[in-house]
Backbone as a chain_set.jsonl record, in Angstrom:
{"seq": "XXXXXXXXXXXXXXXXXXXXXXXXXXXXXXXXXXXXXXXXXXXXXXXXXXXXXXXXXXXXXXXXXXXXXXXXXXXXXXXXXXXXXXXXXXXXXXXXXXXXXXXXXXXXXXXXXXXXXXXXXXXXXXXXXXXXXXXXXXXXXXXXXXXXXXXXXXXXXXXXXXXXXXXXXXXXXXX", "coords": {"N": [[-70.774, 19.464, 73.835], [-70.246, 20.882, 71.132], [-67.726, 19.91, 71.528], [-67.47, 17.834, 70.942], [-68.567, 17.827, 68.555], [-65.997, 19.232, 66.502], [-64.507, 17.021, 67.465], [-65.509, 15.256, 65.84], [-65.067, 16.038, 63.31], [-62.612, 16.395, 62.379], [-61.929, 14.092, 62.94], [-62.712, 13.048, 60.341], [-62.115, 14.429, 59.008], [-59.001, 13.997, 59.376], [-59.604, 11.199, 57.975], [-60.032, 11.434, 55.343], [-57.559, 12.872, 54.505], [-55.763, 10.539, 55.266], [-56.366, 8.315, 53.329], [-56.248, 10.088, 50.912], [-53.619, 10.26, 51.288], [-53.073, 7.49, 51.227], [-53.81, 6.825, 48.887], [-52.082, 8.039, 47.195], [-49.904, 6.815, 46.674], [-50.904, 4.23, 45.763], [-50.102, 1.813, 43.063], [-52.516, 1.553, 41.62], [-53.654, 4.086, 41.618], [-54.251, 6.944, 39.169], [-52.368, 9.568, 37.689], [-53.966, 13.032, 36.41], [-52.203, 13.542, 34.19], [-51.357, 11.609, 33.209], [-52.175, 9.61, 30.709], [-52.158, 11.191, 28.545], [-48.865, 11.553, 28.678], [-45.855, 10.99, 27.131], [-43.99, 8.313, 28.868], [-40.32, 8.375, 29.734], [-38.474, 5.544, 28.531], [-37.537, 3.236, 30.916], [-34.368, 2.164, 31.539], [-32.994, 0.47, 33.397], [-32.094, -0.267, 36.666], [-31.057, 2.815, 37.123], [-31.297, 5.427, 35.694], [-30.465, 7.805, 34.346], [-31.324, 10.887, 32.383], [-30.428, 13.027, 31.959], [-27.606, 12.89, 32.159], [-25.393, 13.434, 33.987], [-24.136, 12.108, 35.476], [-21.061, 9.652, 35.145], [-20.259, 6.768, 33.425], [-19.103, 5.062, 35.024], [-19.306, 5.238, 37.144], [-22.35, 5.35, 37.452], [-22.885, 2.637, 37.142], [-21.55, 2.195, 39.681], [-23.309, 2.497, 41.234], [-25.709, 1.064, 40.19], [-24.782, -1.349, 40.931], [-24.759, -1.231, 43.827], [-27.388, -0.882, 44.179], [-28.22, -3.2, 43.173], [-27.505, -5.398, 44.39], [-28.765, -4.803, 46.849], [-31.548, -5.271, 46.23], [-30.979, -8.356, 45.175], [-30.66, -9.3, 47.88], [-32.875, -8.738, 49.227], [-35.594, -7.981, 47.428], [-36.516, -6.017, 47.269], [-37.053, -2.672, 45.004], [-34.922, -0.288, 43.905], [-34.999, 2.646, 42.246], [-33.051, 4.63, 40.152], [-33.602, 8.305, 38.656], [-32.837, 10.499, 36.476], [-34.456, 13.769, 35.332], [-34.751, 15.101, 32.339], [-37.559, 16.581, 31.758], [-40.875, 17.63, 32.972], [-42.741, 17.122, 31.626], [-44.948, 18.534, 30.873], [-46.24, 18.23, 33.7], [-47.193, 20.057, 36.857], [-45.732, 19.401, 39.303], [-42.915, 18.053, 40.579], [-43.562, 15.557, 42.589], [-46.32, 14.855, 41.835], [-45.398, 13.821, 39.168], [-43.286, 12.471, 39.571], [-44.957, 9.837, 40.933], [-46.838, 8.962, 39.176], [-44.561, 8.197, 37.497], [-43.34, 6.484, 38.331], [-45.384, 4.512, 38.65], [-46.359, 3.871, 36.207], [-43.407, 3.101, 35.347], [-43.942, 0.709, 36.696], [-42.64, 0.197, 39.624], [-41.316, -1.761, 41.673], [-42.526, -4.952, 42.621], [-45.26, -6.139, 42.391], [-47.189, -7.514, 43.404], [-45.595, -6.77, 46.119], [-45.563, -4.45, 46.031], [-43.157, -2.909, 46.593], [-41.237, -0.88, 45.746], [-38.777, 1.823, 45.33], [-38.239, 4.938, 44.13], [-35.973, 7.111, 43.709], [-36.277, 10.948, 42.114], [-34.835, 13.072, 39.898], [-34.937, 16.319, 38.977], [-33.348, 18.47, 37.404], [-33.844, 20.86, 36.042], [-34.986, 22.525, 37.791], [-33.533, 22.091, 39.708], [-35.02, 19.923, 41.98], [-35.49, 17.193, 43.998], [-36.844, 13.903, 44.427], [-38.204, 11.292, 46.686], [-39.664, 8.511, 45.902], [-42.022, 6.458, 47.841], [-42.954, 3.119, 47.823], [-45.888, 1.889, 48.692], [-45.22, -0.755, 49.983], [-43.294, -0.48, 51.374], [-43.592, 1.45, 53.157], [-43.97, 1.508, 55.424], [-41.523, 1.003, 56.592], [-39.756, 2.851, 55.394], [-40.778, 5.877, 55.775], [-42.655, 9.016, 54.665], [-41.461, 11.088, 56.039], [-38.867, 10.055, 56.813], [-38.255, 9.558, 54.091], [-37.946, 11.923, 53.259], [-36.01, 13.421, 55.18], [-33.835, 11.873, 54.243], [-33.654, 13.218, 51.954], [-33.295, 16.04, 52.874], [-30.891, 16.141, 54.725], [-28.975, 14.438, 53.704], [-28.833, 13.812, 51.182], [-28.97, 16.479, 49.321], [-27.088, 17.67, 50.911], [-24.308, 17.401, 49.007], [-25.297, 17.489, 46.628], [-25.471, 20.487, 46.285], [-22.767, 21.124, 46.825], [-22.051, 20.282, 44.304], [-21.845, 17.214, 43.681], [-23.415, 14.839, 42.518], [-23.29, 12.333, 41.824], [-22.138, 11.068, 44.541], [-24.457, 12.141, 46.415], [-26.284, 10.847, 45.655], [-25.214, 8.29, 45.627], [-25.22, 8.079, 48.586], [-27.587, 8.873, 49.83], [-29.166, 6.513, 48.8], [-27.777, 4.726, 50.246], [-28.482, 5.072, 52.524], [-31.711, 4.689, 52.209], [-31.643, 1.952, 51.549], [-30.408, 1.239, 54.585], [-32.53, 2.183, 56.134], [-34.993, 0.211, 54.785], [-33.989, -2.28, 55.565], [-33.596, -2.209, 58.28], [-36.062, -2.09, 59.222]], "CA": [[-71.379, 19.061, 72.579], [-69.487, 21.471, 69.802], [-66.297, 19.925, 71.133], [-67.504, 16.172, 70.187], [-68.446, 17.948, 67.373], [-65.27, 19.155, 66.388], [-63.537, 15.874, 67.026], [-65.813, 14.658, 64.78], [-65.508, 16.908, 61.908], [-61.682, 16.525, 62.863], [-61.839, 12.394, 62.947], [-63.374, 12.698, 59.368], [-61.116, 15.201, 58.101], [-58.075, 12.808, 59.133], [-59.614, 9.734, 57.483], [-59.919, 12.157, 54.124], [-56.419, 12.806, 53.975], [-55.043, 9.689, 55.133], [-57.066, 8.148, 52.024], [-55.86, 10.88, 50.026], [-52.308, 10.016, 50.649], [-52.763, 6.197, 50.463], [-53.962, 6.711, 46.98], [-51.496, 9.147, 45.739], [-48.846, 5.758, 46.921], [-51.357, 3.138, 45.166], [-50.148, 1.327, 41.705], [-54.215, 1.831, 41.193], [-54.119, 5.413, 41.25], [-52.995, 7.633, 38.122], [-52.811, 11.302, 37.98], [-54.986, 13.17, 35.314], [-51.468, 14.214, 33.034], [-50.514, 10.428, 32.943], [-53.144, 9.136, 30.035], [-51.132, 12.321, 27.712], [-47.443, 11.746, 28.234], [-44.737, 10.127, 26.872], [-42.766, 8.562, 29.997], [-38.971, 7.949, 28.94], [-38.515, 4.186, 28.953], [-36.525, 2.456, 32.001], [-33.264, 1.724, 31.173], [-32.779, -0.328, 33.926], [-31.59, 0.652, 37.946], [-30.312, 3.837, 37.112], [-31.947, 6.067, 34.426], [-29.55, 8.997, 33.849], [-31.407, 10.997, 30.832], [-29.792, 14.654, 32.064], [-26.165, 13.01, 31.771], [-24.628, 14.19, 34.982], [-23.45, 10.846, 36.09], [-20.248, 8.75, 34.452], [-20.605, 5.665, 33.278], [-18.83, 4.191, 35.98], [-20.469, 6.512, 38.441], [-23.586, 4.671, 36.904], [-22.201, 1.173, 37.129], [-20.942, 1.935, 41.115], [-24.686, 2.721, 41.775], [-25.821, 0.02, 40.142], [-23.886, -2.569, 41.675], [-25.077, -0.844, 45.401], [-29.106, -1.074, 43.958], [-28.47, -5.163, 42.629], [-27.028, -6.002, 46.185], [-29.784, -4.83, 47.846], [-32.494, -6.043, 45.257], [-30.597, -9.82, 46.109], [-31.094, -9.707, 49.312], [-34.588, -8.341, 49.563], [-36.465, -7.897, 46.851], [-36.791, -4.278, 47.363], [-36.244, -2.126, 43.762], [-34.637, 0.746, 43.801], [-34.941, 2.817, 41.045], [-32.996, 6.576, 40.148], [-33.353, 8.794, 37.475], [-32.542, 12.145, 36.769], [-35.173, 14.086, 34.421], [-35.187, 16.726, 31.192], [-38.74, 17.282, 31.48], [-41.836, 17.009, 33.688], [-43.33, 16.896, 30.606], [-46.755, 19.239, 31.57], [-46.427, 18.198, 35.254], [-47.298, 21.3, 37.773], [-44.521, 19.438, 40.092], [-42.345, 16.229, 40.691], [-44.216, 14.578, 42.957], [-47.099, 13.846, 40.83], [-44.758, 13.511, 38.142], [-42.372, 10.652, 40.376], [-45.543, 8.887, 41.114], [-47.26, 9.032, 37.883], [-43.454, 7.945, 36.581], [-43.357, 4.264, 39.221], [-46.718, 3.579, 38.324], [-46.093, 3.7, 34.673], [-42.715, 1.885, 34.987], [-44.363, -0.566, 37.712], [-41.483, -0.359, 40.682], [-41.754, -2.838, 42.815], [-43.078, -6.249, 42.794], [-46.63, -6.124, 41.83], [-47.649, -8.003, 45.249], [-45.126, -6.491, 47.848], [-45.715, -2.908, 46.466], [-42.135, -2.521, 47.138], [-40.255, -0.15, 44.977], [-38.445, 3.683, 45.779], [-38.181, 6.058, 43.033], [-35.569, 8.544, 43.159], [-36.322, 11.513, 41.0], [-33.897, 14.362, 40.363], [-35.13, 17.226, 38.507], [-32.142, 19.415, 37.422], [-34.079, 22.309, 35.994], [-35.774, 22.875, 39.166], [-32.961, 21.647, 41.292], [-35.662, 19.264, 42.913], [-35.381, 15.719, 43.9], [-37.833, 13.697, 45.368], [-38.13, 9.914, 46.788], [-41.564, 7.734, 46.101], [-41.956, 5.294, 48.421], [-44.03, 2.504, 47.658], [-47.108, 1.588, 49.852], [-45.392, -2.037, 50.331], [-41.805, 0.211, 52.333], [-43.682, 2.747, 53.502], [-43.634, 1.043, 56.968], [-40.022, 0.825, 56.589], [-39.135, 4.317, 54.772], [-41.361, 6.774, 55.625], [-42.226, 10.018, 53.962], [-40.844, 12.21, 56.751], [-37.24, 9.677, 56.571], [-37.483, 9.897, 52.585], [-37.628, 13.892, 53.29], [-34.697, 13.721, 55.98], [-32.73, 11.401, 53.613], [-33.355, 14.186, 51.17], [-32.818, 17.01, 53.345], [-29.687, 15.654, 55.617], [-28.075, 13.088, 53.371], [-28.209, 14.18, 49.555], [-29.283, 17.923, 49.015], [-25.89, 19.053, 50.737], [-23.788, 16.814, 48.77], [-25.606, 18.202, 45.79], [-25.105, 21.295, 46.281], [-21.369, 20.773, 45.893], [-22.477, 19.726, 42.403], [-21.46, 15.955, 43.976], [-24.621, 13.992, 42.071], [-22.622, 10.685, 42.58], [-22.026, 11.129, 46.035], [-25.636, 12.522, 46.474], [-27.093, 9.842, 45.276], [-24.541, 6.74, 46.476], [-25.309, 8.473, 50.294], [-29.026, 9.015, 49.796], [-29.337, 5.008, 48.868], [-26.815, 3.561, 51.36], [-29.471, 5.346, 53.867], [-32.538, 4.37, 52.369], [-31.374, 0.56, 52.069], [-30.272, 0.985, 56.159], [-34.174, 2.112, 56.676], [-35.428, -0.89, 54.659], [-33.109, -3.215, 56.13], [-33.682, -1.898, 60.111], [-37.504, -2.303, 60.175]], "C": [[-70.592, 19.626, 71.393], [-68.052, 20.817, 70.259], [-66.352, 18.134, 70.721], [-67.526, 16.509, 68.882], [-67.214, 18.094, 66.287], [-63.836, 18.605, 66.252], [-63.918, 15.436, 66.511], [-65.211, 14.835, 63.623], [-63.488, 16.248, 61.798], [-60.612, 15.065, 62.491], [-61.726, 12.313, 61.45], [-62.178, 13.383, 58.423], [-59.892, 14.575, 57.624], [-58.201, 11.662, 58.348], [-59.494, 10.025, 55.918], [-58.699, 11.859, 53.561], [-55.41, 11.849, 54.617], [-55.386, 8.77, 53.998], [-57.046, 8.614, 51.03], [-54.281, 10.779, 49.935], [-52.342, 8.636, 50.415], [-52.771, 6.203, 48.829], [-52.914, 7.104, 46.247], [-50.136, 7.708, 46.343], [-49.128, 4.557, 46.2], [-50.76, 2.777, 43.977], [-51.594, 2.086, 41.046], [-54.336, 3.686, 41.048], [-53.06, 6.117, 40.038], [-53.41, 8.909, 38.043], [-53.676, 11.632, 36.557], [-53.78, 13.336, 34.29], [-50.974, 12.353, 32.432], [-50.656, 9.523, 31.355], [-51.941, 10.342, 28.676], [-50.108, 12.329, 27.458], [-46.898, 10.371, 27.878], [-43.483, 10.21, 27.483], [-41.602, 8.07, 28.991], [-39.392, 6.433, 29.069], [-37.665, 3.821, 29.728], [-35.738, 1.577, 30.922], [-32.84, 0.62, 32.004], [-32.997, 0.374, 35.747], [-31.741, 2.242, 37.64], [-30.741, 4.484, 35.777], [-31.538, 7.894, 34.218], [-29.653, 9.984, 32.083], [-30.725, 13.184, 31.259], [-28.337, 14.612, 32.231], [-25.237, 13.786, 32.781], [-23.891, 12.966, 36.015], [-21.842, 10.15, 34.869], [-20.533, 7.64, 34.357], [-20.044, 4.426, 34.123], [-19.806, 4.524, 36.94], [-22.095, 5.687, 38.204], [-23.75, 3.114, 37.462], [-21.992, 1.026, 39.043], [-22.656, 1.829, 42.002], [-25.716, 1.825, 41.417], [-25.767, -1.412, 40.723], [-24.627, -2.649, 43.745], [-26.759, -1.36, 45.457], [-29.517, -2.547, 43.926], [-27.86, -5.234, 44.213], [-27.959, -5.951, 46.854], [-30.884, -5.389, 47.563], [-32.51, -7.955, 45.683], [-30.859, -10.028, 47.168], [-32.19, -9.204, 49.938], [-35.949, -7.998, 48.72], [-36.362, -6.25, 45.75], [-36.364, -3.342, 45.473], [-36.523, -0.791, 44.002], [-34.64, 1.267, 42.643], [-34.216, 4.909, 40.979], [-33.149, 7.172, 39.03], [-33.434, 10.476, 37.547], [-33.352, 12.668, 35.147], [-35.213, 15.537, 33.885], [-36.174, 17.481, 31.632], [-39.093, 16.587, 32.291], [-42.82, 16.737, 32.436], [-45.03, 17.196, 30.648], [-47.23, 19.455, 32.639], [-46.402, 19.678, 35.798], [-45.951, 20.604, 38.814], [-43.898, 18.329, 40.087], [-42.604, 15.637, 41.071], [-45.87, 13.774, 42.797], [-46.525, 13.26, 39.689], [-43.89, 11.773, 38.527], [-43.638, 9.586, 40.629], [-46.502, 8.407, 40.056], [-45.987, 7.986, 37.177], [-43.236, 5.915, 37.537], [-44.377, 3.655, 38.915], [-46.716, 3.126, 36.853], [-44.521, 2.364, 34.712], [-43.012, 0.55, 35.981], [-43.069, -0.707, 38.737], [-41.898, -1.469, 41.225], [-42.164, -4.052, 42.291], [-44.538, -6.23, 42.891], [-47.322, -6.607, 43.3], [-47.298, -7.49, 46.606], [-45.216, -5.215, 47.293], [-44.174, -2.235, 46.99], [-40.97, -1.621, 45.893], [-39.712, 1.675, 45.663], [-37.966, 3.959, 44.292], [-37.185, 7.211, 43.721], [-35.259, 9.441, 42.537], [-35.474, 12.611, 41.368], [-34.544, 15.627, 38.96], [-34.307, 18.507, 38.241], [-32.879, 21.026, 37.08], [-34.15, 23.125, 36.797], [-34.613, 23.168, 40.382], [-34.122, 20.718, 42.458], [-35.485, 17.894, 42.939], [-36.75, 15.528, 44.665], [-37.697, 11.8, 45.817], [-39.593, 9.516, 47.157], [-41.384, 7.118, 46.545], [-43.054, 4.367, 48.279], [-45.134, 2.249, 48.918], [-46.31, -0.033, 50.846], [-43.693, -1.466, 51.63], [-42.843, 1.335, 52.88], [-43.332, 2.749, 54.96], [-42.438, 1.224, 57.496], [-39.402, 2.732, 56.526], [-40.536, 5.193, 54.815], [-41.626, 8.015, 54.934], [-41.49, 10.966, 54.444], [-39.179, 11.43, 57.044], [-37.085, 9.94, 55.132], [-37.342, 11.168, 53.071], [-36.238, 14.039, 53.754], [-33.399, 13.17, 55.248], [-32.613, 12.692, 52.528], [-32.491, 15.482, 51.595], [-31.528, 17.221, 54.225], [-28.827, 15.021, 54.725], [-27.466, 14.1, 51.587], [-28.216, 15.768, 49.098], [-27.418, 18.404, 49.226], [-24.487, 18.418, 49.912], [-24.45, 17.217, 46.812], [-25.112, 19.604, 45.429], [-23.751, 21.696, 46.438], [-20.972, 19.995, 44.567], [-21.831, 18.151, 42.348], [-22.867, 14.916, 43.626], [-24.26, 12.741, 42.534], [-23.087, 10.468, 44.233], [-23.292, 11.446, 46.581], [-26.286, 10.941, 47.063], [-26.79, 8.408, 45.698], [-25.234, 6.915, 48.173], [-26.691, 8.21, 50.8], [-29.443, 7.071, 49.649], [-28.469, 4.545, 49.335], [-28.007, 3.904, 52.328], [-30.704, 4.878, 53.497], [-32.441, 2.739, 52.526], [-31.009, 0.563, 53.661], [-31.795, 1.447, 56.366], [-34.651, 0.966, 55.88], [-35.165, -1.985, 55.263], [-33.361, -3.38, 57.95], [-35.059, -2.208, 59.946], [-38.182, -3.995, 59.414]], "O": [[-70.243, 18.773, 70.578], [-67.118, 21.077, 69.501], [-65.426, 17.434, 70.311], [-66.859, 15.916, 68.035], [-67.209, 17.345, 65.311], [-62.796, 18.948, 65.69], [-63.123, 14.623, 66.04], [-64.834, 13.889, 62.932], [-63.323, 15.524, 60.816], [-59.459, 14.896, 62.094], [-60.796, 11.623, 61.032], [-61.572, 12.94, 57.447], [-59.51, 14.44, 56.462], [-57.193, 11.06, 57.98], [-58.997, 9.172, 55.183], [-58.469, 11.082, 52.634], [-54.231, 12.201, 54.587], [-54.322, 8.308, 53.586], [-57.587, 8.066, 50.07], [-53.656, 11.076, 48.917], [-51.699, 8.288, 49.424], [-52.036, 5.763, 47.945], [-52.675, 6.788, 45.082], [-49.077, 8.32, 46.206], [-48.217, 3.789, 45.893], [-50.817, 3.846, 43.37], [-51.634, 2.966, 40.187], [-55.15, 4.283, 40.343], [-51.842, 6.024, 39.889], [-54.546, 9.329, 38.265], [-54.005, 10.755, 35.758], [-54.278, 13.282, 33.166], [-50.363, 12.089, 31.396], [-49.709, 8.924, 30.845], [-50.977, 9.827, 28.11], [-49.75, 12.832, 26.393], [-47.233, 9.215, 28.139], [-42.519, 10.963, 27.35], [-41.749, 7.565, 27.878], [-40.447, 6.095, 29.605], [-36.57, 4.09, 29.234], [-36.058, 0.8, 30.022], [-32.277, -0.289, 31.395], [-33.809, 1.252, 36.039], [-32.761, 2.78, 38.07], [-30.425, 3.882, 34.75], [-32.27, 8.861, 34.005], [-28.876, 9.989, 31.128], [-30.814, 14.215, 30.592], [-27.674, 15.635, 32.402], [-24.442, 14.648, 32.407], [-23.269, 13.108, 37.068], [-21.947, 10.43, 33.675], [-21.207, 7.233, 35.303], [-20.351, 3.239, 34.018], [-20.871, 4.035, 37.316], [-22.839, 5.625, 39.183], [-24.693, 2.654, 38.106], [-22.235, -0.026, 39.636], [-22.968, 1.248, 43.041], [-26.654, 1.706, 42.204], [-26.621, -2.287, 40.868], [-24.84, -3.579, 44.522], [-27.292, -1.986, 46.373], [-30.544, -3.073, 44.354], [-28.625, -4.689, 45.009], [-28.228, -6.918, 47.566], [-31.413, -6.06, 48.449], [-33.404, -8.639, 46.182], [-31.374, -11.106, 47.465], [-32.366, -9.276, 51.155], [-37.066, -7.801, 49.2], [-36.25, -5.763, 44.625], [-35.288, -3.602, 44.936], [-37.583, -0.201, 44.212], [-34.293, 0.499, 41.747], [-34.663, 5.941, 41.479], [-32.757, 6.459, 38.106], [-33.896, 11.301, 38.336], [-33.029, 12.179, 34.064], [-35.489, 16.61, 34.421], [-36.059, 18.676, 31.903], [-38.591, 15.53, 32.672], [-43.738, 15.939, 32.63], [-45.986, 16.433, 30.514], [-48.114, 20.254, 32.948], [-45.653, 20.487, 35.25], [-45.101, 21.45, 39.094], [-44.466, 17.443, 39.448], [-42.312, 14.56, 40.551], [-46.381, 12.767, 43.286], [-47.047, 12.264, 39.19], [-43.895, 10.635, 38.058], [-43.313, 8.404, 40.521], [-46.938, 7.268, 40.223], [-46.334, 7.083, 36.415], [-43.074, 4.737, 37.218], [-44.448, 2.427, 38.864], [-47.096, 2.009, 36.5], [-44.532, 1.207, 34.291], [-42.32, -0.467, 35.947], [-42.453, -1.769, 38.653], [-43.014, -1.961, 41.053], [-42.048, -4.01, 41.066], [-44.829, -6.399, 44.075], [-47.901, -5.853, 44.083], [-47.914, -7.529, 47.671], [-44.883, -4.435, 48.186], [-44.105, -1.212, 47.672], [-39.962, -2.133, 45.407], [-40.403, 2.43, 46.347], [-37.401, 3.174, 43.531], [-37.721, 8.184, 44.251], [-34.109, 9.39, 42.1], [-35.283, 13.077, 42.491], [-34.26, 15.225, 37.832], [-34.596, 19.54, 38.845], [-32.585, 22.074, 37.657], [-33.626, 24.238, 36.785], [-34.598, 23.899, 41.372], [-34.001, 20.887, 43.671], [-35.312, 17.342, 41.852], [-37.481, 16.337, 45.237], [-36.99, 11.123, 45.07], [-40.366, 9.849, 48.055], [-40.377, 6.548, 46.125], [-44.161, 4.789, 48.615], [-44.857, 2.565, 50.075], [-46.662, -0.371, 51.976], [-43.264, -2.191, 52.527], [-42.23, 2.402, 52.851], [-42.678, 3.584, 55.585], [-42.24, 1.552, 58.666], [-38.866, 3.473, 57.349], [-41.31, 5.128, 53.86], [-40.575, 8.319, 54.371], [-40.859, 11.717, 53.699], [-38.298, 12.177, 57.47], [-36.04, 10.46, 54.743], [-36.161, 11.399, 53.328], [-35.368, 14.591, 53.08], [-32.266, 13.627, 55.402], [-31.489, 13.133, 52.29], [-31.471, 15.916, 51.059], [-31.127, 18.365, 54.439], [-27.659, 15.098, 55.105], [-26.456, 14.646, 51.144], [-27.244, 16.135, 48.438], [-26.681, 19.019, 48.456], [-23.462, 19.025, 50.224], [-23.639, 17.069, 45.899], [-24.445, 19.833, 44.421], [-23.579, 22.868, 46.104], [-20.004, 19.402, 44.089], [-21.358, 17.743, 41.287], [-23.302, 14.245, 44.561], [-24.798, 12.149, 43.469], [-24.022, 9.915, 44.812], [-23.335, 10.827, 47.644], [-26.561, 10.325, 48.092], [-27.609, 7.547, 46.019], [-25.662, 5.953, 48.811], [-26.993, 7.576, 51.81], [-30.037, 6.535, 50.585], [-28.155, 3.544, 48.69], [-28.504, 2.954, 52.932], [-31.229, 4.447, 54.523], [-33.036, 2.194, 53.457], [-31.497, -0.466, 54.127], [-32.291, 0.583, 57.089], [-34.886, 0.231, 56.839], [-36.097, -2.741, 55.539], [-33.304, -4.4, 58.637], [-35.352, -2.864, 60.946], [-39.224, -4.491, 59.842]]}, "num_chains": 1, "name": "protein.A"}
């Protein structure tokens, strides 16, 4: 009897926080700092307001984001940010920041956000609800933690960031 109980309590607990992360992935949900700030405005693809990219370097990453966009929809989006602007961390801040600029396709829910946070040194990748199937949070992590971090940390942002989206387009693309 206490151990039905316990898969109860257990069952319930899971349905909590799988309902607690759908939301924090929804368009429909907005954090409490969102109503207060003033997001930058999307520049386009590629939203470089901490200036650590070249303007080719911009343009090469560009060109990699519209290719894949053509042939699937999918919108990629990067930007590298001054300020959280009040945020406690980046990943209310990155999802607060797609919902405001609307990634994705309003119907397929399909957009990725990658945020770079120089103060911090933090990046992060939002995956929409409509890829999540595709790009998970534990592959965005590994693309973070395998692909771009050490390519960062040879102060290689370009290269980071070209490596980090050649891999998340091969997980959209494979499932």
């Amino acid at each position: 009897m206490i151990c039905k109980r316990l898969l109860l309590c257990l069952l319930i607990a899971l349905c909590f926080s799988c309902e607690a992360t759908h939301k924090m992935h929804s368009k429909s949900f907005i954090g409490k700092h969102a109503a207060k700030v003033d997001f930058p405005m999307l520049k386009g693809s590629v939203n470089d307001y901490d200036n650590i990219l070249s303007k080719k370097q911009e343009a090469d990453l560009l060109r990699l984001i519209q290719k894949h966009k053509e042939t699937t929809t999918d919108e990629i989006i990067v930007v590298t940010l001054t300020s959280l602007q009040g945020y406690s961390g980046l990943v209310e801040y990155s999802l607060d920041l797609a919902n405001h600029w609307q990634i994705g396709e309003e119907d397929k829910n399909n957009g990725v956000l990658i945020a770079l946070y120089m103060k911090d040194r933090r990046i992060w990748i939002h995956n929409d609800v409509g890829v999540m199937h595709k790009l998970t949070d534990e592959e965005a992590l590994e693309i973070i933690n395998q692909v771009i971090v050490p390519e960062f940390k040879k102060n290689d942002f370009f290269t980071g960031f070209e490596k980090g989206i050649q891999e998340i387009i091969k997980e959209l693309k494979e499932s």
